[in-house]
C-alpha positions as CSV (number, residue, x, y, z in Angstrom):
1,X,0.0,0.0,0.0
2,X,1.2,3.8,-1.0
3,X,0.6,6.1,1.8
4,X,1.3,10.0,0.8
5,X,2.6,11.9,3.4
6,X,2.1,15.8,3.3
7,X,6.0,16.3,2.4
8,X,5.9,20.3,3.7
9,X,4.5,19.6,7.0
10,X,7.7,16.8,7.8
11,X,10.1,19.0,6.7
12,X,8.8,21.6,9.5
13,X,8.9,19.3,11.4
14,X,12.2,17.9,10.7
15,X,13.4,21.6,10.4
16,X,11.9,22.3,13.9
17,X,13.8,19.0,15.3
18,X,17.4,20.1,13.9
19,X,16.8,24.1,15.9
20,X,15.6,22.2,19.4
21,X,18.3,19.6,18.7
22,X,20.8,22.4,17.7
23,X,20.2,24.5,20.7
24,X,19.8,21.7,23.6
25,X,16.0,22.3,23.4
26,X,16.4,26.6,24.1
27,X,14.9,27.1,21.0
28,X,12.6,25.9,18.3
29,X,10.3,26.8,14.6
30,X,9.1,29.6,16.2
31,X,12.2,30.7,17.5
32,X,13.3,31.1,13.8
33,X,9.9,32.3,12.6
34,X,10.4,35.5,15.1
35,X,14.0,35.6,13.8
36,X,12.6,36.1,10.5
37,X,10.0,38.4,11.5
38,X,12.9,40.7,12.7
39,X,14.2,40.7,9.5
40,X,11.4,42.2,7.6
41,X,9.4,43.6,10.1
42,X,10.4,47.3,9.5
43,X,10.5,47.1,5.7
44,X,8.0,49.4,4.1
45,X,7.2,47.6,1.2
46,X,7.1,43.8,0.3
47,X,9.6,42.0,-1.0
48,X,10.5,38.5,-1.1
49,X,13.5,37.5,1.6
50,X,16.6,36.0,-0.2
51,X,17.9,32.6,0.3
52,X,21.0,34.2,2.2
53,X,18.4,36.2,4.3
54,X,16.8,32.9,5.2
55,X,19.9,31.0,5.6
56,X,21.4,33.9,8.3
57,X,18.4,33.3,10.5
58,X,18.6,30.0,10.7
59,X,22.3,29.8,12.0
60,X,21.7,33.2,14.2
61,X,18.8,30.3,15.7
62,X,20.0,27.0,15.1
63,X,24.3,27.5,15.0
64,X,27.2,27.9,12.4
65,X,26.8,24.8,10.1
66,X,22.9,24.6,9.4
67,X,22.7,26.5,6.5
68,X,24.5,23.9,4.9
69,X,21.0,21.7,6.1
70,X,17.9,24.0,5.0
71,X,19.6,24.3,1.4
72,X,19.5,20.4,1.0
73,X,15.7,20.5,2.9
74,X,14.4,22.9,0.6
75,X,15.7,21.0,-2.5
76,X,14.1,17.8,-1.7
77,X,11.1,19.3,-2.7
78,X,12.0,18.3,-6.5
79,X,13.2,14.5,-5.3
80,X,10.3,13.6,-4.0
């Protein structure tokens, strides 16, 4: 039997896992969410955050090294 599995929400939650992991449980997705949020939040007009943006707020949550880690979790998107 194929079972489909809603391949966005596991790699939240697999994203969520490497930040707690990462951080000895301090932090977590919404950890990096509010990161993100303080990126943009006193922009005046939208605009779509870069890769490198995204990337930063990860290690400024999660460490040096996990950059490396959302790269290859977003691509999987076209593997699976």
């Amino acid at each position: 039997m194929h079972v489909t599995y809603n391949v966005s929400a596991l790699k939240v939650y697999v994203l969520d896992r490497l930040i707690r992991n990462a951080s000895g449980g301090e932090r977590d997705l919404m950890a990096f969410v509010r990161d993100l949020w303080t990126t943009v939040k006193d922009r005046t007009e939208p605009q779509q955050l870069s890769e490198d943006e995204v990337i930063a707020s990860l290690v400024r949550v999660a460490g040096q090294g996990k950059g490396g880690y959302l790269r290859e979790l977003a691509g999987t998107c076209w593997r699976l």
